[in-house]
Every structure is written in structure tokens, then in C-alpha cells.
C-alpha positions as CSV (number, residue, x, y, z in Angstrom):
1,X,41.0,2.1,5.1
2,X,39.3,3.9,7.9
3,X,40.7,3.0,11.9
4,X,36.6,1.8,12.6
5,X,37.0,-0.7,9.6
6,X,40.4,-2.1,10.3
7,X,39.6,-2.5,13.8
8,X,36.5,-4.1,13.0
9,X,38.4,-6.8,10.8
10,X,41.1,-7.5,12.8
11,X,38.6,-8.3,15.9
12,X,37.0,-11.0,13.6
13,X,39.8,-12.9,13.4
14,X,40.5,-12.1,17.0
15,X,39.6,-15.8,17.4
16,X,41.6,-19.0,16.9
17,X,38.3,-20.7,15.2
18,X,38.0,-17.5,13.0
19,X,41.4,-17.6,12.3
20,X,41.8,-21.2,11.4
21,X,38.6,-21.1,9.1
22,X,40.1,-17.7,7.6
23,X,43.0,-19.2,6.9
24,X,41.3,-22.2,5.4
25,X,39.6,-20.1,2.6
26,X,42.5,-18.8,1.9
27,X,44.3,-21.6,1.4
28,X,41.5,-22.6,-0.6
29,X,41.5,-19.7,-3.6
30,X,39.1,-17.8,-5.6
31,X,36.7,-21.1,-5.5
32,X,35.9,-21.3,-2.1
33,X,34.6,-23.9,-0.3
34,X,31.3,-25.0,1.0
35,X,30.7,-25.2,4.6
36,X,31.0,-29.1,4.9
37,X,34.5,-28.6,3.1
38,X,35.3,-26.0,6.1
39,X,34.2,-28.6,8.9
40,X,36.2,-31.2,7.4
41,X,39.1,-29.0,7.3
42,X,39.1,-27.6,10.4
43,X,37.2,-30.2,12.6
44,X,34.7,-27.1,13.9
45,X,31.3,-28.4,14.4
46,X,28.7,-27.4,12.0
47,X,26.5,-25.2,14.8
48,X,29.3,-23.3,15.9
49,X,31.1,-23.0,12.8
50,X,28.0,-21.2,10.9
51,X,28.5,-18.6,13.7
52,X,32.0,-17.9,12.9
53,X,31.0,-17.4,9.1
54,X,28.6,-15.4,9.8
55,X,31.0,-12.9,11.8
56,X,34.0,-13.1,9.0
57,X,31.4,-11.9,6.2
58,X,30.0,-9.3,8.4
59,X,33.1,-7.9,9.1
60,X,34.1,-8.4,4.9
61,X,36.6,-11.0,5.6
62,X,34.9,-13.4,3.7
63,X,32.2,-13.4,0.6
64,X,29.7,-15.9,0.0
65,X,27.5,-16.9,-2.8
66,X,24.6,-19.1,-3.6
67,X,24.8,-21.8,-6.2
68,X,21.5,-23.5,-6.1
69,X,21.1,-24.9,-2.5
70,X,24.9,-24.6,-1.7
71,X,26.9,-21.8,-0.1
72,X,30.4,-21.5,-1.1
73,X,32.8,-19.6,1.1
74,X,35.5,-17.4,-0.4
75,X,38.4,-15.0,1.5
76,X,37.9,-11.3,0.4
77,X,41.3,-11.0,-0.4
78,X,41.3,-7.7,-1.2
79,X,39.9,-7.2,1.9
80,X,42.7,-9.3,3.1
81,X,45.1,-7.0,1.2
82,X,43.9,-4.0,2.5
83,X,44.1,-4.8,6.0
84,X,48.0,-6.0,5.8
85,X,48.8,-2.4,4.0
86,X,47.0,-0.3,7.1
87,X,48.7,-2.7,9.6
88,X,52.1,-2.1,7.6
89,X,51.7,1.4,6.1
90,X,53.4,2.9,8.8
91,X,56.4,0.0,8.7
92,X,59.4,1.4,10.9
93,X,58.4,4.9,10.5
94,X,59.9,5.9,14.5
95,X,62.5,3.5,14.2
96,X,65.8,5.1,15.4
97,X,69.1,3.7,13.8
98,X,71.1,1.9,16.5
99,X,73.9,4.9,15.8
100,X,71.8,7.6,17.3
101,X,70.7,5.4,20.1
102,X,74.1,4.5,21.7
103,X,75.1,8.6,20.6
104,X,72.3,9.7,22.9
105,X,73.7,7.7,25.7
């Protein structure tokens, strides 16, 4: 995963509404959920909460599909997956053992 991408991801859910409808569609599973089912879950008014949609799929947190006149809402996890390895990819890799710290001293 490129820096640009991951960056781009993690700014979308640089939100607590992003984060709480995010976490909503993940709780949620493969099937998704239709906006209504995201307002009643998170209490985020209908307006407001299309905007917040509309920045997690641009930034390929989320997928949505058509079925008819509904929209349902799904979590790329994937996605999701990817962006937890780059954040932990590089895990402890300059931590010093607590040893060589008080030797130094």
C-alpha cells in the first residue's frame, strides 16, 4: 500500500461520525446495510450522514451497491486489512531491549 493511499484512508476515518458509521458496517458483515439501518444505528441524521458515506467510499473504506432503488453499505475489508498491515508492518522494528537501554547509561 502506497504512503498517498494509506494516508488518504486513515484521514477518512479521521472523524468520530466516520468512525462510528465505519465501525457500524463492520459490525454489520459482508451484507451491509442500507442507509436507514446506518441512521438508526448511529443516530446521524440522514443529510449529514450521506456526506460521510460518500467520503468512506471515496477513500475505499466502504463499497456500495444498488439493489433496485436501495443502496446497501458494506466495509471494504480488505481495504480494512490492508490498512492495519501498513500501520503494523513496521511493529517494534527500533525498539531497543530495556538491557541495552540501562547498559548505555
Amino acid at each position: 500500500m502506497e504512503w498517498e493511499h494509506a494516508a488518504g484512508g486513515f484521514a477518512a476515518m479521521g472523524s468520530e461520525a466516520r468512525l462510528a458509521v465505519l465501525r457500524c458496517l463492520v459490525r454489520a458483515g459482508e451484507g451491509g446495510l442500507m442507509v436507514q439501518d446506518i441512521q438508526a444505528r448511529t443516530g446521524i441524521a440522514p443529510s449529514t450522514l450521506a456526506h460521510h458515506l460518500k467520503l468512506l467510499a471515496s477513500a475505499g473504506l466502504i463499497l456500495q451497491r444498488k439493489e433496485g432503488r436501495s443502496t446497501y453499505n458494506t466495509a471494504d475489508y480488505a481495504q480494512l486489512k490492508q490498512m492495519a498491515e501498513f500501520i503494523l508492518s513496521e511493529c517494534c522494528a527500533d525498539d531497543v531491549p530495556v538491557r541495552e537501554v540501562a547498559n548505555d547509561g
